[in-house]
C-alpha positions as protocol buffer text, in pm:
chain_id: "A"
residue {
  index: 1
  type: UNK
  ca { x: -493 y: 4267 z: 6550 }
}
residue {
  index: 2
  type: UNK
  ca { x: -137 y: 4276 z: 6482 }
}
residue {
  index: 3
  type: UNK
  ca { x: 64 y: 4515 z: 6302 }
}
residue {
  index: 4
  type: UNK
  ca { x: 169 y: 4413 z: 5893 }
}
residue {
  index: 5
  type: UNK
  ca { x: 355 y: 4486 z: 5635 }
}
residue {
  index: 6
  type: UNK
  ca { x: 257 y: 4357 z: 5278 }
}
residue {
  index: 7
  type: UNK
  ca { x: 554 y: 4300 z: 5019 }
}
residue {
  index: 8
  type: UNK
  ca { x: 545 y: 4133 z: 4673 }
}
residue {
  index: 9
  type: UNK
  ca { x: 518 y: 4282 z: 4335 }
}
residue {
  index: 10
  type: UNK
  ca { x: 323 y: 4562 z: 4196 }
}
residue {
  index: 11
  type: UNK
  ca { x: 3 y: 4360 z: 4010 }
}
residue {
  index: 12
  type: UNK
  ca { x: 60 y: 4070 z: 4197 }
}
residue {
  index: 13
  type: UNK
  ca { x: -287 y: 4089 z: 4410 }
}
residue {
  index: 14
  type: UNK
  ca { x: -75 y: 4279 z: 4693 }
}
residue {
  index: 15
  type: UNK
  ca { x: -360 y: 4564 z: 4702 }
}
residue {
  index: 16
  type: UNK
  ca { x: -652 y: 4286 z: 4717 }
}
residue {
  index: 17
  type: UNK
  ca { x: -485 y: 4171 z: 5009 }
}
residue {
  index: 18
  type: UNK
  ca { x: -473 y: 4496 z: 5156 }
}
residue {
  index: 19
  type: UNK
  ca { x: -764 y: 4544 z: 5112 }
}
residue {
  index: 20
  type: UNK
  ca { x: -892 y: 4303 z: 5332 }
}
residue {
  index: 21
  type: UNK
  ca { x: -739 y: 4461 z: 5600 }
}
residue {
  index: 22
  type: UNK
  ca { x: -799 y: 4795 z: 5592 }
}
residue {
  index: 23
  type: UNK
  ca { x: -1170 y: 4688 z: 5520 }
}
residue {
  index: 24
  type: UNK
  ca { x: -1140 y: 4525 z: 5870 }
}
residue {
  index: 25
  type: UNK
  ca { x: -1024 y: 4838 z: 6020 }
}
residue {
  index: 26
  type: UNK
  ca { x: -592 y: 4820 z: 5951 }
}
residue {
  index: 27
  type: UNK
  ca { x: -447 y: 5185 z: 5900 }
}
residue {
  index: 28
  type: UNK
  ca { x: -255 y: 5212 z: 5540 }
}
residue {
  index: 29
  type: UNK
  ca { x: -168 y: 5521 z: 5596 }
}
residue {
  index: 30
  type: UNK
  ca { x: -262 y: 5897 z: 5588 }
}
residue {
  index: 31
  type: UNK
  ca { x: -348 y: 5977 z: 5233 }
}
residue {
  index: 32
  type: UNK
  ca { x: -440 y: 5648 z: 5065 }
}
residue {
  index: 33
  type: UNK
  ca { x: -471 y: 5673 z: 4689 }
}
residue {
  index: 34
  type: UNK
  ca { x: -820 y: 5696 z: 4528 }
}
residue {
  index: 35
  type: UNK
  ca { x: -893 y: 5375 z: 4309 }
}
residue {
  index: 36
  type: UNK
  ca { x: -783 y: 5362 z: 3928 }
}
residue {
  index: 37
  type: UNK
  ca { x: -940 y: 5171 z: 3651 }
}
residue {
  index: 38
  type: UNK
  ca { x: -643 y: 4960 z: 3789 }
}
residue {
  index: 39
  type: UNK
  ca { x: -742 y: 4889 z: 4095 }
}
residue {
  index: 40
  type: UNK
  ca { x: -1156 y: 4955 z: 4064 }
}
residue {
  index: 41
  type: UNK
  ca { x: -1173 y: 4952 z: 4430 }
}
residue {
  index: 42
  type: UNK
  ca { x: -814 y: 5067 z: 4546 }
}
residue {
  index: 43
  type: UNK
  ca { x: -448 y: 5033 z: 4609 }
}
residue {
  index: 44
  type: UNK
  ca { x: -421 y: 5098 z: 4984 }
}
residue {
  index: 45
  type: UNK
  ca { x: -90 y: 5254 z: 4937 }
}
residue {
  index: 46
  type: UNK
  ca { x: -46 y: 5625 z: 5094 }
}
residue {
  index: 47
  type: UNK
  ca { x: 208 y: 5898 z: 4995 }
}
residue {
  index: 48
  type: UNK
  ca { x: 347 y: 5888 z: 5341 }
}
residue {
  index: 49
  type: UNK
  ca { x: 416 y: 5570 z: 5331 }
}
residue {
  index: 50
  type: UNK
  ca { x: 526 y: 5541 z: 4923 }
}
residue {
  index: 51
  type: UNK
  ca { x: 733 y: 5860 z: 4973 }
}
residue {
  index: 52
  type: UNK
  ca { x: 949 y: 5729 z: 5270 }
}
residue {
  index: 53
  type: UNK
  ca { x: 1045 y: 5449 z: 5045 }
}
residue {
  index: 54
  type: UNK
  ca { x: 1132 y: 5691 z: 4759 }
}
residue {
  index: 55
  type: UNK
  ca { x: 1375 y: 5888 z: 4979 }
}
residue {
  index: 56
  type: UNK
  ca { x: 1520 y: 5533 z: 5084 }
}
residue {
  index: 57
  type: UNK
  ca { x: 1559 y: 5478 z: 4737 }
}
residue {
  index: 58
  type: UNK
  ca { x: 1664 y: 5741 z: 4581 }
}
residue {
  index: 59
  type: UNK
  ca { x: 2059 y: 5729 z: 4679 }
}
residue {
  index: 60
  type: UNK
  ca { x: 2034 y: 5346 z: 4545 }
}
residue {
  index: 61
  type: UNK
  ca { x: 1853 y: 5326 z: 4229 }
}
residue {
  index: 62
  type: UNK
  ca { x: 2123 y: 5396 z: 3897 }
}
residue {
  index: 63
  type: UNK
  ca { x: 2028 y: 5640 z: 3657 }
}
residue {
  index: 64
  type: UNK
  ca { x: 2059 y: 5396 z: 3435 }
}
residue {
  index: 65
  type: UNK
  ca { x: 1732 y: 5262 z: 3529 }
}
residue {
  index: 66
  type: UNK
  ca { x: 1563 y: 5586 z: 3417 }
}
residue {
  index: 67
  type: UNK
  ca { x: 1284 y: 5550 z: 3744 }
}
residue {
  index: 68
  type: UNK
  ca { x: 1247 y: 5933 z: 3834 }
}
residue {
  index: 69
  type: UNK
  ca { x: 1044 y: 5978 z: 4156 }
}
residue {
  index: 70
  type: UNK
  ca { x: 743 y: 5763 z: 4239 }
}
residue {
  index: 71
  type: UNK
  ca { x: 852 y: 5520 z: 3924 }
}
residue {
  index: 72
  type: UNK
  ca { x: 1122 y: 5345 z: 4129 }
}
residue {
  index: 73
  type: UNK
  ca { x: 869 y: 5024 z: 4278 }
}
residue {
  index: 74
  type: UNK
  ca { x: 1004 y: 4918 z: 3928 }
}
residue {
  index: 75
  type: UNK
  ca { x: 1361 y: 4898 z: 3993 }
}
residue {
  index: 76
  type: UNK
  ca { x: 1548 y: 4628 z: 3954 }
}
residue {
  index: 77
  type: UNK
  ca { x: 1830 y: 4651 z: 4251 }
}
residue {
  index: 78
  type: UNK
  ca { x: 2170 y: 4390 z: 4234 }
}
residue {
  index: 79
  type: UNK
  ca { x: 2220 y: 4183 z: 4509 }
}
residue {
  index: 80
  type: UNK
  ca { x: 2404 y: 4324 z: 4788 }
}
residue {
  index: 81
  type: UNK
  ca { x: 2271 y: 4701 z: 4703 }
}
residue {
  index: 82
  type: UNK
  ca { x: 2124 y: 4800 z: 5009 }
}
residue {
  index: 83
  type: UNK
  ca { x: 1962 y: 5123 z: 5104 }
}
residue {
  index: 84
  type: UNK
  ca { x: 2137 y: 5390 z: 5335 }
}
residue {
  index: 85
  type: UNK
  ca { x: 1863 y: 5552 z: 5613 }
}
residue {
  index: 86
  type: UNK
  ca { x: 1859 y: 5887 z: 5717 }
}
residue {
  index: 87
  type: UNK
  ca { x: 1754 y: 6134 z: 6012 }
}
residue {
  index: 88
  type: UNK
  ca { x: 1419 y: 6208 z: 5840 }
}
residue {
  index: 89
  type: UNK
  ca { x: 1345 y: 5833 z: 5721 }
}
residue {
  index: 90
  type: UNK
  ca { x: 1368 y: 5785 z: 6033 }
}
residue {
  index: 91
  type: UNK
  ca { x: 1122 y: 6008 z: 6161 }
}
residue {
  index: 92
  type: UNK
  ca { x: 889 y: 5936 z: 5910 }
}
residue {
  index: 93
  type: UNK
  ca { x: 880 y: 5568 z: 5986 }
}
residue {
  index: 94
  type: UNK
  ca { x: 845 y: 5646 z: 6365 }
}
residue {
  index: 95
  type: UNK
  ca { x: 534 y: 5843 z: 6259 }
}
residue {
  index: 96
  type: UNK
  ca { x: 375 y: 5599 z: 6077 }
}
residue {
  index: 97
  type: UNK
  ca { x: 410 y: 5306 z: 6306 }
}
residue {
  index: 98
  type: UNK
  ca { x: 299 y: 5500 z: 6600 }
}
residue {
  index: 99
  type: UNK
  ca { x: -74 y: 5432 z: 6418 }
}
residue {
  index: 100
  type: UNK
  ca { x: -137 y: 5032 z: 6540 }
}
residue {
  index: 101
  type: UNK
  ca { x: -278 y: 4850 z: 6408 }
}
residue {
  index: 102
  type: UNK
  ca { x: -95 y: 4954 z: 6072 }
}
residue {
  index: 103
  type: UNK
  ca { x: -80 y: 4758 z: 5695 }
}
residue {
  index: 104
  type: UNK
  ca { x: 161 y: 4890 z: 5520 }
}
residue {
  index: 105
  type: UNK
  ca { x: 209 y: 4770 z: 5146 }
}
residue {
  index: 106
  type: UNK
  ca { x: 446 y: 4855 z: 4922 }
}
residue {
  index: 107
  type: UNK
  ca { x: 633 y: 4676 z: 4673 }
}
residue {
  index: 108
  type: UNK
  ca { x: 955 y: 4878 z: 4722 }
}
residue {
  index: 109
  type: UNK
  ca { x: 980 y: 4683 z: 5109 }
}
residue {
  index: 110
  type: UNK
  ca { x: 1156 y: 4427 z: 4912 }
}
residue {
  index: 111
  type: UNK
  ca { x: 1477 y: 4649 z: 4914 }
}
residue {
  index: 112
  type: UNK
  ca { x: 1380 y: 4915 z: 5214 }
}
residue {
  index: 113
  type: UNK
  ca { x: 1288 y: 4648 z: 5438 }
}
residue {
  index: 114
  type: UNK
  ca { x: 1607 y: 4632 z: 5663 }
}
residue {
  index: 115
  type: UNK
  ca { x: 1581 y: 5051 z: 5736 }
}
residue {
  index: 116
  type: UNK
  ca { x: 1222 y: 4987 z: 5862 }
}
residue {
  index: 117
  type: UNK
  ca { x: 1308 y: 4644 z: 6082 }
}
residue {
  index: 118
  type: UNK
  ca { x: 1383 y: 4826 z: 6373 }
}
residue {
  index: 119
  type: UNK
  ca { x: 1065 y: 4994 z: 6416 }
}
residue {
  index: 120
  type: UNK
  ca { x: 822 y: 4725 z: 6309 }
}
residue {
  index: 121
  type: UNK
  ca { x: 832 y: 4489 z: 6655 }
}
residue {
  index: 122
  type: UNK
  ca { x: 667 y: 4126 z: 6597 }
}
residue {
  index: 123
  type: UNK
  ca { x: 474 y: 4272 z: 6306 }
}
residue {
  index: 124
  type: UNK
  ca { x: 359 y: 4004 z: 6055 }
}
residue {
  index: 125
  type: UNK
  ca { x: 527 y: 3997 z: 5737 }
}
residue {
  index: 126
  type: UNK
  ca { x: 307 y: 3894 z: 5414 }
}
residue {
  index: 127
  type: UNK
  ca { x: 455 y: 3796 z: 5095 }
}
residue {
  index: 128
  type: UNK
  ca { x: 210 y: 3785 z: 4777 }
}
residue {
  index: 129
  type: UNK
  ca { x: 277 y: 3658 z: 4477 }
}
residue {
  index: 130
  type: UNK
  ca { x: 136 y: 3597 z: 4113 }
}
residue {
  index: 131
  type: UNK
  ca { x: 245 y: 3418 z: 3786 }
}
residue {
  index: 132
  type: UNK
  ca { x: 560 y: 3638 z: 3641 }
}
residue {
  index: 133
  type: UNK
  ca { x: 425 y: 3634 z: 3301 }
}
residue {
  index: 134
  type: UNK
  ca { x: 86 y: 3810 z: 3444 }
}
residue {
  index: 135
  type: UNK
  ca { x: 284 y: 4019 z: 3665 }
}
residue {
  index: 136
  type: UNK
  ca { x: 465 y: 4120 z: 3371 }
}
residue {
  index: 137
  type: UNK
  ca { x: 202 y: 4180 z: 3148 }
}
residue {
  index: 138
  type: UNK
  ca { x: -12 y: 4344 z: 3398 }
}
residue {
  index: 139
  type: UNK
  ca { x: 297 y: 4639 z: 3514 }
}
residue {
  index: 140
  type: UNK
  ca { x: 321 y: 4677 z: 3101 }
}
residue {
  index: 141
  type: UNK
  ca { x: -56 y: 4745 z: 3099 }
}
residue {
  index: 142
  type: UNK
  ca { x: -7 y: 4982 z: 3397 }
}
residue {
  index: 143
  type: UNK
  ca { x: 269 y: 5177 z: 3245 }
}
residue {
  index: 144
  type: UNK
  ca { x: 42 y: 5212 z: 2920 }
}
residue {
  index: 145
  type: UNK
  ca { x: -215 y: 5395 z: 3064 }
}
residue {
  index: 146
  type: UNK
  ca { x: -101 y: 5569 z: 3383 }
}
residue {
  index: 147
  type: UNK
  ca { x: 71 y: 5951 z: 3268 }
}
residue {
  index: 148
  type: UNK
  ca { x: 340 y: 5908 z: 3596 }
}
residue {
  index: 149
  type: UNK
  ca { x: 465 y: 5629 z: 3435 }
}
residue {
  index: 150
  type: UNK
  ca { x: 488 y: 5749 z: 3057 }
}
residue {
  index: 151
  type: UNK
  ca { x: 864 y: 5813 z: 3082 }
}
residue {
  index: 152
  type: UNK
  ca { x: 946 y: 5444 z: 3183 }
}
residue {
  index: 153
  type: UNK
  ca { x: 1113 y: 5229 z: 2909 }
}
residue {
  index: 154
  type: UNK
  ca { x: 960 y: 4912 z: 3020 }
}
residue {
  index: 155
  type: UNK
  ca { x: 944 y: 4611 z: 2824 }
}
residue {
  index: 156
  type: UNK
  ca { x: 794 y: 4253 z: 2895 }
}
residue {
  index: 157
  type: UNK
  ca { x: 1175 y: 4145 z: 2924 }
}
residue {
  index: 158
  type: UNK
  ca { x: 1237 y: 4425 z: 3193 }
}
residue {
  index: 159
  type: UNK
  ca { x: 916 y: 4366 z: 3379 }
}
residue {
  index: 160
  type: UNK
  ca { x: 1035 y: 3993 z: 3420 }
}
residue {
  index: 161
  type: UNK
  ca { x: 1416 y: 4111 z: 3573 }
}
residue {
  index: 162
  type: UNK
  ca { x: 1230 y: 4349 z: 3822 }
}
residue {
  index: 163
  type: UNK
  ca { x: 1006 y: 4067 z: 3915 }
}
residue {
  index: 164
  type: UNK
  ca { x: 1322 y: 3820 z: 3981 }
}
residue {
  index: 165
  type: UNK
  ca { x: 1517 y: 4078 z: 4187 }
}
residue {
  index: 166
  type: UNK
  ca { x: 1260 y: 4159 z: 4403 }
}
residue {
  index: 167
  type: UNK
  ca { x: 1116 y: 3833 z: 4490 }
}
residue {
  index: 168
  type: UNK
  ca { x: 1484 y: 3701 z: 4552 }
}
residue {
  index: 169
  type: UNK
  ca { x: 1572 y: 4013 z: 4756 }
}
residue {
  index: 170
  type: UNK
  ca { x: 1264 y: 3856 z: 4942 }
}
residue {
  index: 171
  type: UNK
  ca { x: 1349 y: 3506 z: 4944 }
}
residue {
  index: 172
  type: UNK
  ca { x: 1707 y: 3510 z: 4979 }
}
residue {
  index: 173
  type: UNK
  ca { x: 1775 y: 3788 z: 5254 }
}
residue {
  index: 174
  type: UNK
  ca { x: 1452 y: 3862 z: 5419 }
}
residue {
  index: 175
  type: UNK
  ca { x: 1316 y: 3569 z: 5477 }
}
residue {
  index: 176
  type: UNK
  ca { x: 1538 y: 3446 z: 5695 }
}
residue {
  index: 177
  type: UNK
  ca { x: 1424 y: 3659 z: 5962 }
}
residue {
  index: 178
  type: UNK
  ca { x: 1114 y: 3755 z: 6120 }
}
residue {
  index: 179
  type: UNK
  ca { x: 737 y: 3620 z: 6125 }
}
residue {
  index: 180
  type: UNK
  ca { x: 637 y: 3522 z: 5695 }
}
residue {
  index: 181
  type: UNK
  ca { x: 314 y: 3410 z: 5568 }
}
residue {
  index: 182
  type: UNK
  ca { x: 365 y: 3342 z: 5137 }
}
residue {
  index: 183
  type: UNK
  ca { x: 39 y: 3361 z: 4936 }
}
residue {
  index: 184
  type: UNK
  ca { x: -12 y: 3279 z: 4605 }
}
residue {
  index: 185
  type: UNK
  ca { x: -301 y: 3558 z: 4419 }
}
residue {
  index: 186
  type: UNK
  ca { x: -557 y: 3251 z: 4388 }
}
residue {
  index: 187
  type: UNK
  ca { x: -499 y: 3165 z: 4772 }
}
residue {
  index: 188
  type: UNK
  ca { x: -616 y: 3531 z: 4832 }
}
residue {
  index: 189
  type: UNK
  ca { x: -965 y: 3418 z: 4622 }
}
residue {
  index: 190
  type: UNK
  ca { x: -1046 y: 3135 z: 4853 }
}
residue {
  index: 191
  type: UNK
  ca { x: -1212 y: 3065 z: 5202 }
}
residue {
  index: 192
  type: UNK
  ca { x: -916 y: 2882 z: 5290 }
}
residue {
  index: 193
  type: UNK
  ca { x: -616 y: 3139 z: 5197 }
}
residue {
  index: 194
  type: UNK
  ca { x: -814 y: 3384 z: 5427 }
}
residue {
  index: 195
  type: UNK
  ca { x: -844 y: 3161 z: 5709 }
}
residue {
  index: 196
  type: UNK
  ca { x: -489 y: 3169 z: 5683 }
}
residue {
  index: 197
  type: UNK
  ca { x: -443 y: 3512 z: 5642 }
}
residue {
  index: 198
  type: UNK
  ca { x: -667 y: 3578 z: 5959 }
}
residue {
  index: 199
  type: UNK
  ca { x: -472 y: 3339 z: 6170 }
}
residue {
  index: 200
  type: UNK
  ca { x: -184 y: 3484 z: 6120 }
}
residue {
  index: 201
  type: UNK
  ca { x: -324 y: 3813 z: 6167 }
}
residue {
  index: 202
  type: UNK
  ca { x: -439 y: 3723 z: 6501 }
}
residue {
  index: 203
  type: UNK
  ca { x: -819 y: 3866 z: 6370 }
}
residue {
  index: 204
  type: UNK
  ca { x: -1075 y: 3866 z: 6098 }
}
residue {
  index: 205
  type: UNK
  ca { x: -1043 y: 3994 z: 5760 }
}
residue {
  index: 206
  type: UNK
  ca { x: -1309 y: 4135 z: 5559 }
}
residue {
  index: 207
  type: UNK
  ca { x: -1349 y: 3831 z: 5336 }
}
residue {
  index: 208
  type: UNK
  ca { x: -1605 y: 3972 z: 5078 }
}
residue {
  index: 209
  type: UNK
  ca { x: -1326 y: 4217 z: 4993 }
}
residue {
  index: 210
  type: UNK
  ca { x: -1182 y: 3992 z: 4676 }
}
residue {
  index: 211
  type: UNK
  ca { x: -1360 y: 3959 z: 4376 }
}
residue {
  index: 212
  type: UNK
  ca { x: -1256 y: 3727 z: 4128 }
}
residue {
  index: 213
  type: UNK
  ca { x: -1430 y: 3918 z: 3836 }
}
residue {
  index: 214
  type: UNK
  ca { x: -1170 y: 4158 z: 3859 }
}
residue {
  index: 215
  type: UNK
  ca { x: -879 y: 3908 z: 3761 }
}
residue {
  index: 216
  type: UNK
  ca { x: -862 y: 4025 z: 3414 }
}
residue {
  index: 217
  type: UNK
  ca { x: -447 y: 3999 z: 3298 }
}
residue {
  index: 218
  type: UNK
  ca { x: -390 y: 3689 z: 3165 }
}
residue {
  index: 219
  type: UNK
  ca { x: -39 y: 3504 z: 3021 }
}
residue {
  index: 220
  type: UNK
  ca { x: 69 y: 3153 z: 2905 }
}
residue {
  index: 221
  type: UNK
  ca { x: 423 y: 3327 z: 2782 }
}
residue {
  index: 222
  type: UNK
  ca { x: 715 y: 3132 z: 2943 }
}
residue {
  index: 223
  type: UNK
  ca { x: 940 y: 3266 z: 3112 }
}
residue {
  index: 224
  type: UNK
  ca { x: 1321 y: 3215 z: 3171 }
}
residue {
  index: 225
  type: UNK
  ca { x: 1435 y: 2914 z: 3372 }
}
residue {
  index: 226
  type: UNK
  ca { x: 1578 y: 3122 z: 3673 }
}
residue {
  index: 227
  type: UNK
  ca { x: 1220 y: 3308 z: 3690 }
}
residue {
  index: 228
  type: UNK
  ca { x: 1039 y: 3021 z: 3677 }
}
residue {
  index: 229
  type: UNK
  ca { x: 1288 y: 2826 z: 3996 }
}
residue {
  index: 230
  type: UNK
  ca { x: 1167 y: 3156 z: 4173 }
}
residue {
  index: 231
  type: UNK
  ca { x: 815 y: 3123 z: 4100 }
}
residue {
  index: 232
  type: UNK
  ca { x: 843 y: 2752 z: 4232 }
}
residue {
  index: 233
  type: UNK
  ca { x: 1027 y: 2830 z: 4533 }
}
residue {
  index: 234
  type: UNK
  ca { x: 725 y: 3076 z: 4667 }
}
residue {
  index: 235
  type: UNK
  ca { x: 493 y: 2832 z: 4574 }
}
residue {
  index: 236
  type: UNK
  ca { x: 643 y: 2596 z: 4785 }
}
residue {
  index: 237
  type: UNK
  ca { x: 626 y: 2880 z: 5056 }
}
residue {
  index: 238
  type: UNK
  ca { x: 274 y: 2906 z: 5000 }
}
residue {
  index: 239
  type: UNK
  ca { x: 192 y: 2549 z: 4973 }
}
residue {
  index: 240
  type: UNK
  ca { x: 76 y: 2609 z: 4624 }
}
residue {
  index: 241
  type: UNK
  ca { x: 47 y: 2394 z: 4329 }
}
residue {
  index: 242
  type: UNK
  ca { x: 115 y: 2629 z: 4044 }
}
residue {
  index: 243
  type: UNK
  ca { x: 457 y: 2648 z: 4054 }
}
residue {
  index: 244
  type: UNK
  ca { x: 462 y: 2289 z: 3969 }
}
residue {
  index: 245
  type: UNK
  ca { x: 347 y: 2361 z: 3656 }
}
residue {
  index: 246
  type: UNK
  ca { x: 647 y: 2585 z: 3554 }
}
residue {
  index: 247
  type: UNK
  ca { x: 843 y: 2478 z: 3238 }
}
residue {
  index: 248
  type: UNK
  ca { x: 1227 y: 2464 z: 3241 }
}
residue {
  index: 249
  type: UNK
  ca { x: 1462 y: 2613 z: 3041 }
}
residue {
  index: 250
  type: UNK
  ca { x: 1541 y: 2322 z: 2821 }
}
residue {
  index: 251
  type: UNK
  ca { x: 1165 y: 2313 z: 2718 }
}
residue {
  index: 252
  type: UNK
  ca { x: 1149 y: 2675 z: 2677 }
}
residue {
  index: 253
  type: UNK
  ca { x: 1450 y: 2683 z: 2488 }
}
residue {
  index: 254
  type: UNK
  ca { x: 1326 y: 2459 z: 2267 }
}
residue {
  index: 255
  type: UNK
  ca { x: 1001 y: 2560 z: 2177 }
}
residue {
  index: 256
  type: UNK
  ca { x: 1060 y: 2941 z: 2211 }
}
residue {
  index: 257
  type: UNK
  ca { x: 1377 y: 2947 z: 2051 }
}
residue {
  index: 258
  type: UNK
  ca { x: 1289 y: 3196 z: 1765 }
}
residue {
  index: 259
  type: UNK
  ca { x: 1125 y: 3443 z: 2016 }
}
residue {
  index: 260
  type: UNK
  ca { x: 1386 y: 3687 z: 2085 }
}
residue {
  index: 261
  type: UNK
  ca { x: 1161 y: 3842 z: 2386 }
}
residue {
  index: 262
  type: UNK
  ca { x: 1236 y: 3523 z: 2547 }
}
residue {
  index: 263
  type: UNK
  ca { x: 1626 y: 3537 z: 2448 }
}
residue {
  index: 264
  type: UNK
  ca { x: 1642 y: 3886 z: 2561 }
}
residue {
  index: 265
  type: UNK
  ca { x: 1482 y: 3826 z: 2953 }
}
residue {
  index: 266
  type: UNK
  ca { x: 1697 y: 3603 z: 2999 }
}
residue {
  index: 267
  type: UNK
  ca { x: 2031 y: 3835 z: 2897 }
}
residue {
  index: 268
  type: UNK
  ca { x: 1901 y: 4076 z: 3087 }
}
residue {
  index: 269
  type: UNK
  ca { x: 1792 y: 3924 z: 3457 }
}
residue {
  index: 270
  type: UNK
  ca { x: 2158 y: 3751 z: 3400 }
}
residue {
  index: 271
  type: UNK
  ca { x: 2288 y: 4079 z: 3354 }
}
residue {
  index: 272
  type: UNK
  ca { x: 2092 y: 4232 z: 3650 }
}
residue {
  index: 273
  type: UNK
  ca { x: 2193 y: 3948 z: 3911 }
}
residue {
  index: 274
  type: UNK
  ca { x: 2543 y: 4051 z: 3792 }
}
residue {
  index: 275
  type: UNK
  ca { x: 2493 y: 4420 z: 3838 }
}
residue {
  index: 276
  type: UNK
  ca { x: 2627 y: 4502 z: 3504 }
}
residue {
  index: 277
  type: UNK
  ca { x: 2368 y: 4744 z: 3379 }
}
């Protein structure tokens, strides 16, 4: 059983992936969180594990973002911002790795990663994945209905830009080192994405963990052009076909024109790669 850590975005399928592990006897952590009408049969995130991250974060994230604590696996980092660690980061992360074999999931790993290499040895890394329009739409649903996240100003546009930044933080910079298996949500829903998963994972998986009745966020919004290049590039990771299926900016610019949603995501993951806001 080896050791993993689980990055992608928040309602991307990362916690039905998790799921399958801990199911199969993984350790997520101390204090995992109960299940949410959210997540009907849990997150398999932990405090311990959330709240290191938050400290990681905190000296990085701009106040322009508006993320106070446990809001900031929304933020939207620019390249090259990377997070400081500290003497009690440090022992926090020793802590939790000294627990093997450990799954560790959260989508904040896409910018705390580096502080934690050091401590993970040949752990497995796993990137999920899901449609950016029904990642986006699922975090604004989230956000809705959840009271720790009723101060966030978030916006289909601004779901989109925090989806970009962290799955090219991913691509871009992490990816070039260590051990990476890319799955796409569906893979997660078939025999065959979790033959793969337990390969790499040197052991089985508990495969009656996903259900596909739970799948309920659904989008056929487009998306900017640079979104939907990302979205292809991790389905070529993951040997997926979806991302074939991704429109490009000349088609959505055309059709979409008079939606200024559309107009505006684009402005602002521009603006975001830049660092301007």
């Amino acid at each position: 059983m080896r050791n993993v850590l689980i990055l992608g975005s928040g309602r991307s399928g990362t916690s039905m992936a998790a799921g399958t592990l801990a199911q199969a006897g993984w350790f997520v952590g101390s204090r995992p969180y109960a299940p949410r009408s959210s997540n009907p049969k849990g997150f398999f995130e932990s405090a311990d594990v959330n709240g290191t991250n938050e400290l990681l974060l905190s000296g990085v994230v701009p106040a322009s973002e508006g993320l106070r604590a446990w809001q900031r696996w929304l933020a939207c980092l620019p390249e090259g911002v990377e997070c400081a660690s500290s003497p009690r980061a440090e022992r926090w992360i020793r802590r939790l790795v000294a627990h093997e074999p450990f799954c560790f999931k959260d989508p904040r790993f896409a910018y705390t990663l580096p502080v934690w290499r050091p401590h993970l040895g040949d752990a497995g890394l796993v990137c999920i994945f899901r449609d950016p329009a029904v990642t986006a739409r699922s975090i604004l649903k989230e956000c809705g209905q959840e009271d720790y996240l009723a101060s966030v100003a978030m916006s289909f546009e601004r779901s989109l830009a925090a989806w970009n930044a962290l799955y090219r933080r991913i691509l871009d910079v992490h990816s070039k080192e260590g051990d990476w298996l890319f799955l796409h949500y569906e893979q997660v829903l078939t025999e065959a994405g979790l033959a793969q998963l337990e390969r790499f994972v040197g052991a089985p998986v508990s495969r009656d963990f996903p259900e596909e009745t739970l799948r309920r966020t659904q989008s056929d919004e487009p998306v900017p052009d640079e979104l939907a290049r990302t979205y292809e590039e991790l389905c070529e990771r993951a040997s997926h076909p979806a991302g074939t299926r991704a429109r490009s900016s000349v088609t959505v610019a055309r059709e979409f024109a008079p939606h200024s949603v559309l107009a505006r995501a684009l402005e602002l993951v521009a603006r975001r790669r830049r660092g301007t806001t």
